[in-house]
Structure formats: C-alpha cells, structure tokens
C-alpha atoms as a printed R data frame, in Angstrom:
    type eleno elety resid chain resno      x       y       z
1   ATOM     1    CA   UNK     A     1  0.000   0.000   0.000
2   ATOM     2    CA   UNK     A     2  1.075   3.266  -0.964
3   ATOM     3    CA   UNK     A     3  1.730   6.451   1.016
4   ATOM     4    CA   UNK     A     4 -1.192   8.173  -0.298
5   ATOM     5    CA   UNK     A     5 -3.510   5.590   0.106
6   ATOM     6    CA   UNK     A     6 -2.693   5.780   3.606
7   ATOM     7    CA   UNK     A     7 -3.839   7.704   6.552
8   ATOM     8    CA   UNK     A     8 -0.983   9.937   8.146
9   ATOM     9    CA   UNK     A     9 -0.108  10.918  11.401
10  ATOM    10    CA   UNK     A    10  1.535  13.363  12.461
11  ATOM    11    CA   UNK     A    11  4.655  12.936  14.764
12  ATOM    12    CA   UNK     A    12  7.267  15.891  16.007
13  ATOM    13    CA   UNK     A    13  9.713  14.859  13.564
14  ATOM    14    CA   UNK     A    14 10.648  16.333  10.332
15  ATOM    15    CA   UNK     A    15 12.413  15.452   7.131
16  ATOM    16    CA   UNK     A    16 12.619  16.346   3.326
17  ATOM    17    CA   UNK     A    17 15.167  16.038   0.673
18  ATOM    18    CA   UNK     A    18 15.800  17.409  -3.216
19  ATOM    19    CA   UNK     A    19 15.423  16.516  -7.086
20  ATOM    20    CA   UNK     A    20 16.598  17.611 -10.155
21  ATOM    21    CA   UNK     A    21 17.957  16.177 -13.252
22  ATOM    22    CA   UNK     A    22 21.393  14.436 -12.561
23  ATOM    23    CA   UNK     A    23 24.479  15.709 -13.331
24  ATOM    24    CA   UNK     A    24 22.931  19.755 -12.512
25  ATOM    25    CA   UNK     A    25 25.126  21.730 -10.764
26  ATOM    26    CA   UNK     A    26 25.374  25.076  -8.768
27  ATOM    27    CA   UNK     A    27 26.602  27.991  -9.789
28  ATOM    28    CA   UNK     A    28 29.093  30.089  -8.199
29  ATOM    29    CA   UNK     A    29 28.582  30.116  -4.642
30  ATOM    30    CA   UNK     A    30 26.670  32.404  -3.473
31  ATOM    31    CA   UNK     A    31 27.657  34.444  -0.241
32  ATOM    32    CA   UNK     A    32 26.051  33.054   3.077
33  ATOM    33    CA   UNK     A    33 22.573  34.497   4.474
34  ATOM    34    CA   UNK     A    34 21.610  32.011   6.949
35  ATOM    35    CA   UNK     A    35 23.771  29.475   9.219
36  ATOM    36    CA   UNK     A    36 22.559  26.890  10.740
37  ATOM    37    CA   UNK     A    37 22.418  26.645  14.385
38  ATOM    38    CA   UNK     A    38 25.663  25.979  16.357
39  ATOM    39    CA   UNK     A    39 25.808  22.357  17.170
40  ATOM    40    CA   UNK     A    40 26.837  21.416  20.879
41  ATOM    41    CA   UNK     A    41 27.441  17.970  21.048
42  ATOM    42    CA   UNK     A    42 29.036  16.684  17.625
43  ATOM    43    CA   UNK     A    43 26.265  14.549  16.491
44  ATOM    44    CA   UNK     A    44 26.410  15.523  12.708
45  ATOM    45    CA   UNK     A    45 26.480  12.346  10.748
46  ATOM    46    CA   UNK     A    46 27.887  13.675   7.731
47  ATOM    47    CA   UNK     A    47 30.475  15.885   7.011
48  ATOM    48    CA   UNK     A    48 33.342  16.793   5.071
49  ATOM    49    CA   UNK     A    49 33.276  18.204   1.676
50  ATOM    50    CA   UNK     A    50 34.923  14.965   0.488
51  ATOM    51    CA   UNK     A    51 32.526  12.997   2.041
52  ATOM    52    CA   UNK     A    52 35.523  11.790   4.480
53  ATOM    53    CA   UNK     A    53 33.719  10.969   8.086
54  ATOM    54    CA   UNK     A    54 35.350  12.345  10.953
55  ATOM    55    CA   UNK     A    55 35.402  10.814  14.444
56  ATOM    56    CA   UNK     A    56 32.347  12.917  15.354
57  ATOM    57    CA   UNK     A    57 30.966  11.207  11.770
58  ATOM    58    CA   UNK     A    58 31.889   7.675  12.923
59  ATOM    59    CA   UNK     A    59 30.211   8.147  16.374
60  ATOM    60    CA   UNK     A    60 27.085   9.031  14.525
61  ATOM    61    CA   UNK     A    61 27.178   6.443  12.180
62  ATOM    62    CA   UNK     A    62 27.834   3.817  14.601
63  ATOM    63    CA   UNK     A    63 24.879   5.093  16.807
64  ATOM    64    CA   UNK     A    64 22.341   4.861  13.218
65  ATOM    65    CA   UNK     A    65 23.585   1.565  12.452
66  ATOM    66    CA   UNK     A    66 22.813   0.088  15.258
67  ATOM    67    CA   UNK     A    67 19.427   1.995  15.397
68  ATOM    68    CA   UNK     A    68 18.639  -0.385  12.089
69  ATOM    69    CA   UNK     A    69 20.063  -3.534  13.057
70  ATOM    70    CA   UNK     A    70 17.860  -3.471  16.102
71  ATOM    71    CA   UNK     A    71 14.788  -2.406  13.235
72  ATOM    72    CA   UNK     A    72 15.954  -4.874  11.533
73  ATOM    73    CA   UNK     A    73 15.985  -7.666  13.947
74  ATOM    74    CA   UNK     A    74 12.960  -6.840  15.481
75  ATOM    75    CA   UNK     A    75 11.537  -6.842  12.471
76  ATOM    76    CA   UNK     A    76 12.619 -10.180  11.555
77  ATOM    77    CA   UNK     A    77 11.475 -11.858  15.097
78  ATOM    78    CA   UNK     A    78  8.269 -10.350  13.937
79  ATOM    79    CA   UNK     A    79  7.877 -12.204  10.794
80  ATOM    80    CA   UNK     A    80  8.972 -15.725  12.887
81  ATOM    81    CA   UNK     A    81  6.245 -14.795  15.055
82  ATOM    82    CA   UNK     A    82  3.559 -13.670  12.644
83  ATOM    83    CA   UNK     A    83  3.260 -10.730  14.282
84  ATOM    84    CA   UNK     A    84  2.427  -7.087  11.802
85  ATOM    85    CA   UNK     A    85  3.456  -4.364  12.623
86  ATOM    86    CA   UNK     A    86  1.056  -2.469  15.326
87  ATOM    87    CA   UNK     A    87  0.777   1.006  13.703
88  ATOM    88    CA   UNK     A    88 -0.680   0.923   9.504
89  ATOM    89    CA   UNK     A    89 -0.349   4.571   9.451
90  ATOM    90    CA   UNK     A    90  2.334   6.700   7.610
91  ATOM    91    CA   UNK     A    91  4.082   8.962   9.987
92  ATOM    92    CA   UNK     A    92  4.006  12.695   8.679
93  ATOM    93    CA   UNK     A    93  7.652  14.317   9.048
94  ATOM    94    CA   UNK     A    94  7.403  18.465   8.313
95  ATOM    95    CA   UNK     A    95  9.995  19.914   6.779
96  ATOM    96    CA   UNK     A    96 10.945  23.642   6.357
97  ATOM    97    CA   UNK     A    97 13.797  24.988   3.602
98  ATOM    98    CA   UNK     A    98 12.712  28.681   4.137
99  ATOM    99    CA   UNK     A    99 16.267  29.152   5.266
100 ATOM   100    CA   UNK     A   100 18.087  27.675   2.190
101 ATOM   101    CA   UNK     A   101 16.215  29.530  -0.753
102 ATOM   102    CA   UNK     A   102 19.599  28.585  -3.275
103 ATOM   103    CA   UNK     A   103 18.076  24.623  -2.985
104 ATOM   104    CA   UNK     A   104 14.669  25.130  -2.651
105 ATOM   105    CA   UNK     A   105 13.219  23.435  -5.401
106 ATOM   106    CA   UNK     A   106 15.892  20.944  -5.771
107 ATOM   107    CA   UNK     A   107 14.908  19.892  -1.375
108 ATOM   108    CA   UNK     A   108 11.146  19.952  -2.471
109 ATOM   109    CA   UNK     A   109 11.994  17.353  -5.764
110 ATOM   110    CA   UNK     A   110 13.704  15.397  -2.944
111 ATOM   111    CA   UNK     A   111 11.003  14.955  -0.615
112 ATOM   112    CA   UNK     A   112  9.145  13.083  -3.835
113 ATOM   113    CA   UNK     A   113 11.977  10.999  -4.403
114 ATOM   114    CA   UNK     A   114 11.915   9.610  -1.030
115 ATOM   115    CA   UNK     A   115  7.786   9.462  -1.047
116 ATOM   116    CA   UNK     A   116  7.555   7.937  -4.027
117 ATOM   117    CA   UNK     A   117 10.471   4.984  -2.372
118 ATOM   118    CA   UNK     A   118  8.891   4.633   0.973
119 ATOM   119    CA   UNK     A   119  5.421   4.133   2.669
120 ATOM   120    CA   UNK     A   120  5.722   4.218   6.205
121 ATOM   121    CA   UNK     A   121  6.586   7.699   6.715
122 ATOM   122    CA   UNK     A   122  5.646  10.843   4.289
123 ATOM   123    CA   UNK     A   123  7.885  13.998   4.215
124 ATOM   124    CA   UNK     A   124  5.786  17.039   4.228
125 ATOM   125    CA   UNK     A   125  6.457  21.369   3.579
126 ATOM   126    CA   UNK     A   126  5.343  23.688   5.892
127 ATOM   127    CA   UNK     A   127  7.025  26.657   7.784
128 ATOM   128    CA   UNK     A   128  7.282  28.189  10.941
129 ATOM   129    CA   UNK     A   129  6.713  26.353  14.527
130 ATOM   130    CA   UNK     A   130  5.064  23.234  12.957
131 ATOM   131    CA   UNK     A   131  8.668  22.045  11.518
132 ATOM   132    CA   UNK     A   132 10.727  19.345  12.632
133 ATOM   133    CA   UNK     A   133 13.253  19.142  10.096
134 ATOM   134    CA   UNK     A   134 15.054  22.221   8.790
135 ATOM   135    CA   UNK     A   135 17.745  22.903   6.211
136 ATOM   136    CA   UNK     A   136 20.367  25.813   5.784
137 ATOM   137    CA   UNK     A   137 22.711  26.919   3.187
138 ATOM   138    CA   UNK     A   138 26.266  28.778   3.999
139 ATOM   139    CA   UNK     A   139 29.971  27.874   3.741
140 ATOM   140    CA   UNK     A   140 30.913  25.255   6.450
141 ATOM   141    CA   UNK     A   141 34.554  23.419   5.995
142 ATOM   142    CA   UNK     A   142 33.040  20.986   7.224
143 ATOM   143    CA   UNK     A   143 30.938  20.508   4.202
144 ATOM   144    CA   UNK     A   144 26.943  19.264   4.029
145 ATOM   145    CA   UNK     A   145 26.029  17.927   7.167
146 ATOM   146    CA   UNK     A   146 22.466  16.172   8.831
147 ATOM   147    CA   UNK     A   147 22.700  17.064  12.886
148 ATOM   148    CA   UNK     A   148 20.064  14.926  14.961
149 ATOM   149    CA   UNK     A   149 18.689  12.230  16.095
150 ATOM   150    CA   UNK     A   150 18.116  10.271  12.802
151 ATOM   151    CA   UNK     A   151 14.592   9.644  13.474
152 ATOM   152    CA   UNK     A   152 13.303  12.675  11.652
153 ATOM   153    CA   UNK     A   153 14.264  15.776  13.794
154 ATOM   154    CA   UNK     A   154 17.165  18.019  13.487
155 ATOM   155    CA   UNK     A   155 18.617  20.195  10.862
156 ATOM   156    CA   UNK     A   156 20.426  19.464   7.327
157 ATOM   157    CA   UNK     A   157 23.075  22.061   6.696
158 ATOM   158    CA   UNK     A   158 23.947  22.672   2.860
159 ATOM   159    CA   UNK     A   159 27.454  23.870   1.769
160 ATOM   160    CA   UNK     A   160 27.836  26.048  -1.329
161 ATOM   161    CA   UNK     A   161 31.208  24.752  -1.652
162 ATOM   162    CA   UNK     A   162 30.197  20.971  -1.644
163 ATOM   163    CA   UNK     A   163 27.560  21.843  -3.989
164 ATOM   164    CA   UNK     A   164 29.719  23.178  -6.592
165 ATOM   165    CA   UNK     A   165 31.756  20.310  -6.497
166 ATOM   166    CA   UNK     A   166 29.262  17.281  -6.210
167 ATOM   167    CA   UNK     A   167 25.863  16.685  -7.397
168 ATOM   168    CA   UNK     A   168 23.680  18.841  -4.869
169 ATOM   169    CA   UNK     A   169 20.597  16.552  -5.949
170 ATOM   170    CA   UNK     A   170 21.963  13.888  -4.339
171 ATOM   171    CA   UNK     A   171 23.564  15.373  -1.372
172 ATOM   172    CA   UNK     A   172 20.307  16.753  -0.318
173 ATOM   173    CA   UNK     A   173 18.609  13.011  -0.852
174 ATOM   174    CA   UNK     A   174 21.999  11.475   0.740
175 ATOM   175    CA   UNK     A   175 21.449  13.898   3.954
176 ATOM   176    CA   UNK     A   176 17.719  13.510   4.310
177 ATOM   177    CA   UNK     A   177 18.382   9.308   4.499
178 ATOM   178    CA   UNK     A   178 20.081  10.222   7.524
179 ATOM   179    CA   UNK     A   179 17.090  12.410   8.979
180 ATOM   180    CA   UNK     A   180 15.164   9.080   8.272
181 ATOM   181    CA   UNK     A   181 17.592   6.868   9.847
182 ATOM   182    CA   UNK     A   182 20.120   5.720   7.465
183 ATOM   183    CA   UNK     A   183 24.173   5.591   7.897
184 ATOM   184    CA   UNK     A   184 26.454   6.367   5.598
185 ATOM   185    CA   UNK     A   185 28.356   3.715   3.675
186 ATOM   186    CA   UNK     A   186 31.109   5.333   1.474
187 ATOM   187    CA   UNK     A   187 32.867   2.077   0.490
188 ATOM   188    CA   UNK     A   188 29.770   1.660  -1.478
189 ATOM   189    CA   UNK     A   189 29.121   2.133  -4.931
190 ATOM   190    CA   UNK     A   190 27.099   5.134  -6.658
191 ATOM   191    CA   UNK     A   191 23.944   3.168  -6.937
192 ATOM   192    CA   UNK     A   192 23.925   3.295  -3.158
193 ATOM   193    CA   UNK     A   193 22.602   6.794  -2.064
194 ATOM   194    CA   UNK     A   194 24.583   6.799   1.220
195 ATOM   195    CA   UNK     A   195 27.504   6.140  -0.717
196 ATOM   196    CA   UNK     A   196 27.378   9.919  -0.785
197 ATOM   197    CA   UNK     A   197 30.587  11.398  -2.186
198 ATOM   198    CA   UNK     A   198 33.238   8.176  -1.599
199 ATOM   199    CA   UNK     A   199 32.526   7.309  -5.404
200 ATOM   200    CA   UNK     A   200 33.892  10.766  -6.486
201 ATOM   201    CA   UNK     A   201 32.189  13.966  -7.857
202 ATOM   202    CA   UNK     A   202 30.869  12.054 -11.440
203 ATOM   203    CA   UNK     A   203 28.161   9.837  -9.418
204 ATOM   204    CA   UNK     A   204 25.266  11.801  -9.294
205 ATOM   205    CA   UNK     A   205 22.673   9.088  -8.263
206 ATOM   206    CA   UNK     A   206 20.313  11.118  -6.261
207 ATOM   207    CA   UNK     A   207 17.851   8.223  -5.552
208 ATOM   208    CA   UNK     A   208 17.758   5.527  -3.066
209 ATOM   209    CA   UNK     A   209 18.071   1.902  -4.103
210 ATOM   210    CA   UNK     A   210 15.703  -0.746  -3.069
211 ATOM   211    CA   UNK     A   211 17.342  -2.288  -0.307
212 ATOM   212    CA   UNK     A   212 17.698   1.431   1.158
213 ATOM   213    CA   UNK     A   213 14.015   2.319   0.624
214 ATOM   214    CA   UNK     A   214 13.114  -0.887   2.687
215 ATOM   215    CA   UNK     A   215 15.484  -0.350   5.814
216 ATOM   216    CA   UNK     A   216 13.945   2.941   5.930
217 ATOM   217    CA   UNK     A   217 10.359   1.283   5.374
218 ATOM   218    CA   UNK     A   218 11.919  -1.095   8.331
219 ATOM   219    CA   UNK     A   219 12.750   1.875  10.870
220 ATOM   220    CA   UNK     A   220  9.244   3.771  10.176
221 ATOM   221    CA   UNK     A   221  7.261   0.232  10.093
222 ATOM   222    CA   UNK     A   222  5.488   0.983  13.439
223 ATOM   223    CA   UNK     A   223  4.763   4.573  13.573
224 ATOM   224    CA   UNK     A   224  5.107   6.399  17.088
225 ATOM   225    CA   UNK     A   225  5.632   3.122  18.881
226 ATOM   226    CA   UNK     A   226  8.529   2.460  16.492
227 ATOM   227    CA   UNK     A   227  9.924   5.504  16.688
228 ATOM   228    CA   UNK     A   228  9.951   5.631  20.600
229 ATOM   229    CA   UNK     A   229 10.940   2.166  20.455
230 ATOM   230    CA   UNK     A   230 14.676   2.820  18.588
231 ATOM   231    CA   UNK     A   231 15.158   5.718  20.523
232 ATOM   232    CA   UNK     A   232 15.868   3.917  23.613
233 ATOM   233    CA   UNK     A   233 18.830   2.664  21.049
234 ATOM   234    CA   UNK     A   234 22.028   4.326  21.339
C-alpha cells in the first residue's frame, strides 16, 4: 500500500530532501545568508566536503547503524512470530527549507523521491513552529552535514562549496536518508545513495536503491511506537 492511500499521522519529527535532473550543478557560490544553528554535542552524521567521516561522523554512524540492526531484527522476530506491525499509518515528518532559498526546489523534488520509495513515513512542507526538520545553506569546511537524532528531527546544513563540487541533488537526498535513519556507507558504490561522495564527484545518483528504501520502510514500520521504540537505542 502506498503512502497516499494511507492515513498519516503526524509525529514531532521532520524530514525532506531534493530533485533535479542528474548531473545539474550550482553555480558560483553564493555568499552566506543564513547558518545553521551551532551544534553542541558533535552529532552531525555527515560531514566533510569529500565525504571523508570524521570521528564525530563515525560516532554518529555507529549510533544509526545500530538503530537499524535493532529495526531490523525486530523486524525479523516479527515475521517468525507472525506478528504485523502495530501502527498501519504513515508517519508525517514536516519539513521547512525557508532558510536555504539557493536549494529550494531541488529539497522539495527530494522529498518526492523519497515518497515515491517509501510508505511508512511521508515527508511534508510547511514553515514556521510546525517544523521538525530544517535545512540551511552557507559555507561550512566541514561541508553538508544532517545534525540529529536520525529519526526525523534536526537540521540538514547545505554547503555552497560541496555543492559546486558534487551533485547537490543527491547530497540533499543522501542527507535527508540520515534524517530518516540511514548511515552512511562510502565504500559503497554510486547506486547506493549513502555512498554519498566516496565514489567521487561524477556519481550523481540522487535516488535511493531498493534495499535502502526498505530499511527505511523497516525503521518507520510501526509509527510512534517504532519511533519511541529505537530511541531507547544508542
């Protein structure tokens, strides 16, 4: 069953993403307007604008990955048990690019990509108070980064200088995975999205591959009691 045949509910979480044609690039950066808010406990889980994860990075990845194994296995004792999952609704997560008007159409083309890959949770615009997930646009050395919790909160930070260099379609799509729970694998190849930039600047696969689309179908399968489930994980 689809997304939109499905009745949504919202939780206070957010998330969105960004399409375009691959291969479309930036052009020169423009100068900064809005930076993200200072982060306080190095929880980014991306980074670098060569996609190379720093120890901060690694902590966060290693804190998502097990976040899906434990979907993942849970999901499988399930199945031996012939048990379904106890929520059928699609969790709504509200998104707000306001504050990164240079990728604007390219984050709202993103949040399709991932609702047209996944049907337990539905990324949704709106502004103000009622967001959960917000993105920003400046210079940062450390490049494009997602900072939070990696079940649909936080805030995706988008580097002009990143964006110039790699395809900013799929860094936006690569950095909303990880609002919805995904770690990145650079060792990958391009067809994986959270490759992200470890195949080099030519990959410009902006969409998630099957096997991606279902972990995050995995992590969202239960709605609110899956989501306050995995955060005990961690």
């Amino acid at each position: 069953m689809g997304t939109q045949d499905m009745p949504t509910i919202r939780l206070t979480l957010g998330a969105a993403s960004a399409v375009l044609a691959a291969g479309t690039a930036f052009a020169a950066a423009p100068v900064a307007t809005t930076a993200a808010p200072a982060q306080t406990d190095g929880a980014a889980s991306h980074a670098a604008s060569g996609y190379v994860p720093n120890e901060r990075d690694k902590a966060q990845n290693q804190r998502l990955q097990k976040q899906l194994d434990a979907a993942i296995a849970k999901a499988a004792e399930n199945k031996r048990l012939g048990k379904k999952p106890s929520v059928q609704q699609a969790v709504t997560v509200y998104y707000d690019d306001s504050n990164a008007p240079s990728f604007d159409s390219l984050i709202d083309q993103g949040a399709s990509i991932w609702n047209s890959r996944v049907s337990n949770v539905k990324l949704v615009e709106t502004t103000g108070s009622g967001a959960d997930l917000r993105y920003y646009e400046g210079n940062d050395s450390r490049g494009s980064y997602y900072y939070g919790d990696g079940r649909g909160n936080g805030t995706i930070f988008l580097d002009y200088n990143q964006a110039n260099t790699y395809a900013p379609l799929r860094i936006i799509t690569h950095e909303t995975g990880h609002a919805l729970g995904l770690p990145d694998r650079y060792t990958q190849p391009c067809s994986k999205l959270m490759s992200g930039g470890g195949p080099g600047p030519s990959c410009t696969n902006p969409y998630p591959d099957s096997v991606e689309a279902s972990e995050v179908n995995t992590l969202w399968a239960n709605g609110f009691v899956g989501v306050a489930e995995f955060a005990k994980v961690g």
